[in-house]
C-alpha positions in Angstrom: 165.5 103.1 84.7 166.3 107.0 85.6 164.4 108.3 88.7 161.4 110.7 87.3 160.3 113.8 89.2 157.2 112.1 90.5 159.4 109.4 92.4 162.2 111.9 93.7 158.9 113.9 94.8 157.9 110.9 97.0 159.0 111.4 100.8 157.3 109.9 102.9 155.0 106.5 103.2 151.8 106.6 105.2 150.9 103.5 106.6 147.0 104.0 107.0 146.1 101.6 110.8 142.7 101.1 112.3 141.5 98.2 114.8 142.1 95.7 114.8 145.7 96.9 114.4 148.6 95.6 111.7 148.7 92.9 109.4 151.4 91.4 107.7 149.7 92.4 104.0 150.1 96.2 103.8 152.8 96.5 106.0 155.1 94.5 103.4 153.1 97.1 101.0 154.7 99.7 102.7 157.8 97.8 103.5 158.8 97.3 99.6 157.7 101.6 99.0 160.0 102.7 102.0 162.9 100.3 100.6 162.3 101.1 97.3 162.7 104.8 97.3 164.4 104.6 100.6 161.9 107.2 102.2 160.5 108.0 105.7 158.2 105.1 107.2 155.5 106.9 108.7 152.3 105.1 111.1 149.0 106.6 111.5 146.8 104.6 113.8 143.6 106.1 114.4 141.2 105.2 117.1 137.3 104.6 115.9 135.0 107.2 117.5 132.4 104.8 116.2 134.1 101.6 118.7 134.2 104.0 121.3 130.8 105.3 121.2 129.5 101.3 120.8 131.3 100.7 123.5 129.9 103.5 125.8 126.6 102.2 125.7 124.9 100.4 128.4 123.5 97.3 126.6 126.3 96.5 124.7 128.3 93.2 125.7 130.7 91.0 124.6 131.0 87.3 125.1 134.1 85.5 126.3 135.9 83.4 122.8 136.2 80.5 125.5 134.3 80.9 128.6 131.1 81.9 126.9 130.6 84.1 129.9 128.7 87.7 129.3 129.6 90.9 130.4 129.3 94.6 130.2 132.0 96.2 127.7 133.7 99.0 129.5 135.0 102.1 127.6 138.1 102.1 129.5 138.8 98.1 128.2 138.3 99.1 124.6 141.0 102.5 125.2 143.4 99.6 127.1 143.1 97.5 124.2 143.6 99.9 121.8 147.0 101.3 124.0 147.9 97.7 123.6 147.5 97.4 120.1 149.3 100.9 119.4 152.3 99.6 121.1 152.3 96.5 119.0 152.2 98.9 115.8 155.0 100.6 117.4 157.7 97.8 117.9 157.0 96.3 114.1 157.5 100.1 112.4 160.8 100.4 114.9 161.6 97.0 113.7 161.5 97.9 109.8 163.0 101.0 110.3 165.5 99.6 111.7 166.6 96.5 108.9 165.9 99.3 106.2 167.6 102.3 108.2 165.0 105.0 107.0 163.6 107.1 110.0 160.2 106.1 111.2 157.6 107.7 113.1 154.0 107.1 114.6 150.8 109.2 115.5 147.7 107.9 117.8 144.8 109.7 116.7 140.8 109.4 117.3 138.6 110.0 114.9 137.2 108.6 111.0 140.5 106.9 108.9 139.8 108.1 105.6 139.4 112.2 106.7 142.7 111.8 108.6 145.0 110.2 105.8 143.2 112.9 103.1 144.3 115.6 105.3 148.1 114.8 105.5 147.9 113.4 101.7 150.0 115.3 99.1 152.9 114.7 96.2 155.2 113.7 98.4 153.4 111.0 100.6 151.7 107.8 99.5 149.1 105.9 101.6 149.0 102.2 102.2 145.4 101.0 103.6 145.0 97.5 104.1 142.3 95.7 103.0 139.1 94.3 104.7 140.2 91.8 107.6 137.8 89.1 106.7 138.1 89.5 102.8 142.2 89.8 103.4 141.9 86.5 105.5 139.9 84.4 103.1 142.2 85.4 100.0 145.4 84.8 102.2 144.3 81.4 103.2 143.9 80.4 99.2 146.6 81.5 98.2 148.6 79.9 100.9 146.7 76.4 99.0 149.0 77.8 95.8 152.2 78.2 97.1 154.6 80.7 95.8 154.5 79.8 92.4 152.0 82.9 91.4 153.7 85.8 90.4 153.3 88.6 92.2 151.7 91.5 90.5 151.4 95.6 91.1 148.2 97.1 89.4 149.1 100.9 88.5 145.9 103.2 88.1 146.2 105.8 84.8 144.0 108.5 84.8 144.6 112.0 83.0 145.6 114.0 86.0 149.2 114.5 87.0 147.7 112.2 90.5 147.1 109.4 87.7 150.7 109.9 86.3 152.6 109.3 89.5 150.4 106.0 90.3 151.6 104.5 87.5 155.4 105.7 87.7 155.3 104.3 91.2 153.9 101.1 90.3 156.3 100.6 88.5 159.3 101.6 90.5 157.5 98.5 92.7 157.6 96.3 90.0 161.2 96.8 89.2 162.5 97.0 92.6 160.5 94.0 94.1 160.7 91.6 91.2 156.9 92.1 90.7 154.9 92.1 86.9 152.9 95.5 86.2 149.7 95.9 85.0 148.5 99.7 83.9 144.6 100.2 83.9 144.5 103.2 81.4 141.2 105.4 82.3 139.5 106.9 79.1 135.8 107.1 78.4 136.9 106.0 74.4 136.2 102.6 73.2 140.4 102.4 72.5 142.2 99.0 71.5 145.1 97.7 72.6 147.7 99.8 70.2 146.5 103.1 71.4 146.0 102.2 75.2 149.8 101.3 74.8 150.1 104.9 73.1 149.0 106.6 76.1 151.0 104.4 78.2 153.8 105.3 76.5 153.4 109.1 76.9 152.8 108.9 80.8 155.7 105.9 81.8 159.5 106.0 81.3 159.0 102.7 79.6 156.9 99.8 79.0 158.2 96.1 79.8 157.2 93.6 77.4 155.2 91.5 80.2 153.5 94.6 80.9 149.6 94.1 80.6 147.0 97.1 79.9 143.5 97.1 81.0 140.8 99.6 79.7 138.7 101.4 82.5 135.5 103.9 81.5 135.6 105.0 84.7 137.0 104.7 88.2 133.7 103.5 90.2 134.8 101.2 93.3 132.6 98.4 90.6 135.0 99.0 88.4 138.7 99.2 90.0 137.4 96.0 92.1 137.0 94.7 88.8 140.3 95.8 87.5 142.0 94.7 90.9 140.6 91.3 90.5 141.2 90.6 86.5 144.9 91.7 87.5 145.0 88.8 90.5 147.5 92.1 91.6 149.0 92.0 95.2 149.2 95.6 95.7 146.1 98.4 93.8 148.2 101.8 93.0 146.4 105.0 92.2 146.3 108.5 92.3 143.4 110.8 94.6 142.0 111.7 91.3 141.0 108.1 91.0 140.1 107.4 94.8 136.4 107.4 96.1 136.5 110.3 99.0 133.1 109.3 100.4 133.2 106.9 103.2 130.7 104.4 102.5 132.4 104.1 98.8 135.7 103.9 100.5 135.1 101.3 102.8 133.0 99.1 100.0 136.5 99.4 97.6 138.7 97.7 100.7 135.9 95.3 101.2 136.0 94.2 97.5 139.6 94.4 96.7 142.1 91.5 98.2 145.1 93.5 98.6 146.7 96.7 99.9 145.9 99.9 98.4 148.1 102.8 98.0 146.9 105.9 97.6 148.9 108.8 95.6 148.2 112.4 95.9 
């Protein structure tokens, strides 16, 4: 498949980090888009103001995993942890960087994830956010009971908006470049069937595969794309900011309810 202009456009991957540091989950997300388009591999790990403010007040403790013992938590532990965990982001972006010799870089910033990664997000950059830690762990765990026999799947976000067009085109750049099967979720507020959802495919994607599957979404509420995300069983949720919920609370609900990376397209 020829490279469109959306996927030449894409420069950089921003992997999105928060405590309690990286997982394996998104950072093979953003493994298989830096190796795919052989683009910069760029960390953001951003500091909670919201840890650091629990942490500054005087009746909050913490109790040993272990000892069971109780004890004041000290801002100045949290900001050594949090040095600690930085550096561990560190040597695994070096270490990728390395085995897929793309140049890497990575920032330390405090303040609220989502309002940092929506202020460096634009054509040429797509986001990888991982998903909630306990959801993440509990859908890892059965899988693990299926073995490796599932196939892998990229869910691709289509909406009207040039944002929606370069989701799709570089889900399915993942797809062919990782071996992965490609669903599309085609946004449109018409009660469509299958023959004209593949129509409108058609018009936005270089080419549809025959195992390709199409979904119908009304609407891009974090209800339905968890939906979507689920029906798909997908390993990796692909859409564009026209699609993505910009408040906070609505943001963190969608990485709560979804079971895989997100990757967010400006």
């Amino acid at each position: 498949m020829s490279e469109s202009r959306d996927e030449i456009a894409l420069r950089r991957v921003l992997l999105a980090i928060e405590p309690p540091g990286l997982s394996l989950q998104p950072l093979a997300a953003a493994r298989a888009l830096a190796q795919s388009a052989h683009i910069e591999l760029a960390g953001l790990f951003v500091e909670s103001l919201d840890l650091l403010r629990l942490a500054a007040l005087p009746m909050t403790r913490e109790v040993g995993a272990t000892s069971g013992v109780v004890r004041p938590i000290e801002v100045i532990d949290v900001e050594r942890a949090l040095r600690a965990q930085a550096e561990e982001v560190q040597r695994a972006l070096s270490s990728l960087a390395a085995e897929l010799d793309v140049s890497w870089s990575l920032r330390v910033e405090r303040g609220e994830l989502l309002e940092r990664v929506l202020a460096e997000l634009s054509e040429t950059v797509a986001a990888v956010f991982a998903p909630a830690p306990r959801r993440w762990h509990a859908v890892m765990g059965a899988r693990s009971v299926a073995g490796e026999a599932r196939t892998r799947r990229v869910l691709g976000i289509l909406d009207p908006t040039p944002a929606g067009t370069r989701a799709v085109s570089v889900a399915q750049s993942l797809a062919l470049s990782q071996g992965m099967a490609l669903t599309v979720a085609i946004v449109s507020t018409e009660n469509a069937g299958l023959e004209a959802l593949r129509e409108t495919a058609l018009k936005n994607m270089p080419a549809v595969r025959a195992d390709t599957r199409l979904l119908h979404l009304t609407d891009t509420s974090v209800g339905a794309l968890a939906d979507a995300a689920r029906l798909a069983a997908c390993d990796v949720l692909v859409l564009g900011s026209s699609a993505f919920p910009r408040q906070r609370r609505e943001f963190r609900a969608l990485l709560e309810r979804v079971s895989c990376p997100v990757v967010l397209l400006g």
